[in-house]
C-alpha positions as CSV (number, residue, x, y, z in Angstrom):
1,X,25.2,4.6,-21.0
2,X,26.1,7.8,-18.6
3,X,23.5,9.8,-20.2
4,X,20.8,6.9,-19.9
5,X,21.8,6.9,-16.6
6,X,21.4,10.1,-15.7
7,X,17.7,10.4,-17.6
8,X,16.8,8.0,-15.0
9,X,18.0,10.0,-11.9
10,X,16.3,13.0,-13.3
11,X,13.2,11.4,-14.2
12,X,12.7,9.7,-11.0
13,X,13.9,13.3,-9.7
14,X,11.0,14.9,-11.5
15,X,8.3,13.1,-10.6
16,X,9.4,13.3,-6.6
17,X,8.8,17.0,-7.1
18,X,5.2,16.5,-8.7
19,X,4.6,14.0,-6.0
20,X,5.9,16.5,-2.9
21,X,3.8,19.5,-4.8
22,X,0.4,16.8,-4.9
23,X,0.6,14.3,-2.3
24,X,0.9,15.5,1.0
25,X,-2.6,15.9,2.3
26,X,-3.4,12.1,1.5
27,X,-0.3,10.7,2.6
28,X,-0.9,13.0,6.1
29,X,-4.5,11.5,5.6
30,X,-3.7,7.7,5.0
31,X,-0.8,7.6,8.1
32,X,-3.7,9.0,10.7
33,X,-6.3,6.4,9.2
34,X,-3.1,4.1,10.1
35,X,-2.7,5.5,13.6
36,X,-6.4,5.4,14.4
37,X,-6.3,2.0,13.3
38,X,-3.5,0.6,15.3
39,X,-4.7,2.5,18.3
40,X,-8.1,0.6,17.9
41,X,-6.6,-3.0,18.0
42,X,-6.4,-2.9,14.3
43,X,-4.1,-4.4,11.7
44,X,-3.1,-3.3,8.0
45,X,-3.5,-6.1,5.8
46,X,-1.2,-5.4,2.5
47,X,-1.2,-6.3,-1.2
48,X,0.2,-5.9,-4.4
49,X,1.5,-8.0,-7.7
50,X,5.5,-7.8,-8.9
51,X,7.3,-5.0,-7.5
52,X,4.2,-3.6,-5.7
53,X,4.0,-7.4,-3.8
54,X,7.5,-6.1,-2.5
55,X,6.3,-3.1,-1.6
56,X,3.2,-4.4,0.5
57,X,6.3,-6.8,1.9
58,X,8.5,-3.6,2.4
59,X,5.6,-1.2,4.5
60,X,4.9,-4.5,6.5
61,X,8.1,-5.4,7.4
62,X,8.8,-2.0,8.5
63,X,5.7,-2.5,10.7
64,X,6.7,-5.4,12.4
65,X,10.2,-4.7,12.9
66,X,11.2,-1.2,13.1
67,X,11.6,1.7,10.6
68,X,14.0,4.3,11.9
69,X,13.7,3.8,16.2
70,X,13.2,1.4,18.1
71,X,9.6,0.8,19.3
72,X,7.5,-2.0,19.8
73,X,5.9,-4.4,16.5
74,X,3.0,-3.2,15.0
75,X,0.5,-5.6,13.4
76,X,0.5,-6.2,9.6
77,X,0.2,-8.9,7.0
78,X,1.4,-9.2,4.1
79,X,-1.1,-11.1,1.9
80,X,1.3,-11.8,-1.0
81,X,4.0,-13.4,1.6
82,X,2.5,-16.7,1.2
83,X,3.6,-18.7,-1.4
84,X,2.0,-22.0,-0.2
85,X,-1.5,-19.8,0.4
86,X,-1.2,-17.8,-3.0
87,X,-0.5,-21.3,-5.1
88,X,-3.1,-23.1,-3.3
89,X,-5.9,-20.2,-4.1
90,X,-4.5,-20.3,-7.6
91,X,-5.2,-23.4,-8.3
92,X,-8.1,-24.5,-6.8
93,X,-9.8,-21.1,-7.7
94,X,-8.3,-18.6,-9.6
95,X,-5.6,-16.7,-9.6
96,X,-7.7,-13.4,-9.0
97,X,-8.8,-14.8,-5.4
98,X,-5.5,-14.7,-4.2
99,X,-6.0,-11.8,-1.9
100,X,-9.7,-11.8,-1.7
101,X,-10.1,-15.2,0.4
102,X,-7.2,-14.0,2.7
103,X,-9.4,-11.0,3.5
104,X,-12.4,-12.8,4.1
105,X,-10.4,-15.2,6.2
106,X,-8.3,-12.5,8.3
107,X,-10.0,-9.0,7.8
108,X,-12.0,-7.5,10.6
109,X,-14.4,-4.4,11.1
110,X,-12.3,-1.5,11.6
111,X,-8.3,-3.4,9.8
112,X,-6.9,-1.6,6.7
113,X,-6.3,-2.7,3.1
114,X,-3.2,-1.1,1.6
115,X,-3.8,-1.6,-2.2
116,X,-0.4,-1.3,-4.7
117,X,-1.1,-1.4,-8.1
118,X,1.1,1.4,-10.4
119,X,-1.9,0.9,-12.7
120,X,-4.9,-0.1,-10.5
121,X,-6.5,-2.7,-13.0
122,X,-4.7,-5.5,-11.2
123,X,-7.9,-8.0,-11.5
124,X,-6.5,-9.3,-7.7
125,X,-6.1,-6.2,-6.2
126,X,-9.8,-5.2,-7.2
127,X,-11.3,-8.4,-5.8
128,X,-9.3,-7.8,-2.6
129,X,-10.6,-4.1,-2.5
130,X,-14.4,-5.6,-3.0
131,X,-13.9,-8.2,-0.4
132,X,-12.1,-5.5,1.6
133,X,-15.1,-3.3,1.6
134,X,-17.3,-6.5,2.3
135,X,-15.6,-7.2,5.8
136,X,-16.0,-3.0,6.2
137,X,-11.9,-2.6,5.9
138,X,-11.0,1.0,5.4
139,X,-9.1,1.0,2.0
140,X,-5.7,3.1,1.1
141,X,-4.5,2.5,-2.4
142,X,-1.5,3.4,-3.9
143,X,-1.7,4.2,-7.6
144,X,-0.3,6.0,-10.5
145,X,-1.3,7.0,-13.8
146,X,-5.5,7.6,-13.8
147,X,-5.3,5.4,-10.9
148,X,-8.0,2.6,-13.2
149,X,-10.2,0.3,-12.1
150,X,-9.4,0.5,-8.0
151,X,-10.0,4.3,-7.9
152,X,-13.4,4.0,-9.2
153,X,-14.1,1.1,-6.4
154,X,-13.0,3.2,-3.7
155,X,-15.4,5.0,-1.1
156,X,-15.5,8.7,0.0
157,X,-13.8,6.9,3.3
158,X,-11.2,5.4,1.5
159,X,-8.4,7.1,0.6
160,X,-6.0,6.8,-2.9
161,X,-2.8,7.9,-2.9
162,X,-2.4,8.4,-6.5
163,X,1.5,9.1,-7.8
164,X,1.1,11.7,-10.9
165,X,3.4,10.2,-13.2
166,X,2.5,6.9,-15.7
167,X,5.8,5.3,-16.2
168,X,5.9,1.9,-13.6
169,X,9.5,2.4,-12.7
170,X,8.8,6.1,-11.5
171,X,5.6,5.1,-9.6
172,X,7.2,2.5,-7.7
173,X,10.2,5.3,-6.6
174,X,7.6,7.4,-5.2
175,X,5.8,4.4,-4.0
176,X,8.8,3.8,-1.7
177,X,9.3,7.4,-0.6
178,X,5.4,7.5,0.6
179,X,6.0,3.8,2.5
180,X,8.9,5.7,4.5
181,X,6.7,8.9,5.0
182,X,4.2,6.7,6.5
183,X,6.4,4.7,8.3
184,X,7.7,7.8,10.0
185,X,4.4,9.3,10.2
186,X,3.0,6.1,12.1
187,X,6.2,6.4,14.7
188,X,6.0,10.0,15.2
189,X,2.5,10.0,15.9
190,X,2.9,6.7,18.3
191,X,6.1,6.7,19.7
192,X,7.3,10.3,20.0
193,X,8.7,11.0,23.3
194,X,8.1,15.2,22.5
């Protein structure tokens, strides 16, 4: 068990340090698309299935609330929040319209998609990411492994934040790190008093 345990922690390890040696420019990239965003009366609208639904629900909460100082709430949704929405959509349509009618219904010109999928062929996730681009939402997408279906939908404008690693537990560790590096990003570049 100690040495399973351990192949976890260095795994997850490893694949921080090919993540800090790739990602940087795009995460830098996606938090100043966030800042131009809130500055302009937008909001991000966020999405995901399983542990990449917590994740949209993790960056939003962080937005609303606080991440590390306090500072007033900035506007996000969570689009997989809604259990009463998501069944309803599910049921009377199909499952893969979950997030798509939400962004019809609440996107605006100029708001933000935040896209999780650690595989990017989440059939969901795509139709958001079409709708998305129908309502002219700027799309950042966190993927991993050849980033699928969602990083051959995305524009030249859009930007993928793609996790080089193909294993769904490792993706979703460095999935968290780059919701706290935007997080702080979005503060710093808001809120700092220097």
């Amino acid at each position: 068990m100690h040495d399973l345990i351990i192949r976890h922690f260095s795994d997850s390890i490893d694949a921080k340090i090919r993540a800090a040696d790739a990602l940087p420019p795009y995460i830098a990239d996606a938090a100043e698309l966030m800042v131009q965003c809130l500055l302009s009366d937008g909001k991000i609208l966020a999405c995901g299935n399983g542990g990449s639904a917590g994740d949209a629900q993790h960056f939003v909460s962080e937005l609303l609330n606080r991440f590390e100082r306090e500072r007033p709430s900035l506007p996000a949704v969570s689009l997989c929040a809604d259990s009463l929405t998501i069944s309803s959509i599910a049921n009377d349509s199909s499952f893969n319209e979950i997030y798509s009618k939400q962004i019809r219904a609440l996107g605006q010109q100029g708001d933000i998609l935040l896209a999780f999928s650690t595989t990017g062929n989440c059939p969901n996730v795509v139709q958001a990411i079409q709708a998305a681009h129908d309502r002219d939402l700027s799309i950042i997408a966190l993927t991993g492994k050849d980033g699928g279906d969602m990083s051959r939908l995305l524009h030249p404008e859009d930007i993928e934040i793609r996790v080089p690693a193909n294993e769904a537990p490792r993706i979703q560790e460095v999935h968290t790190l780059i919701i706290h590096c935007l997080c702080d990003l979005i503060d710093e570049f808001l809120f700092s008093t220097e």
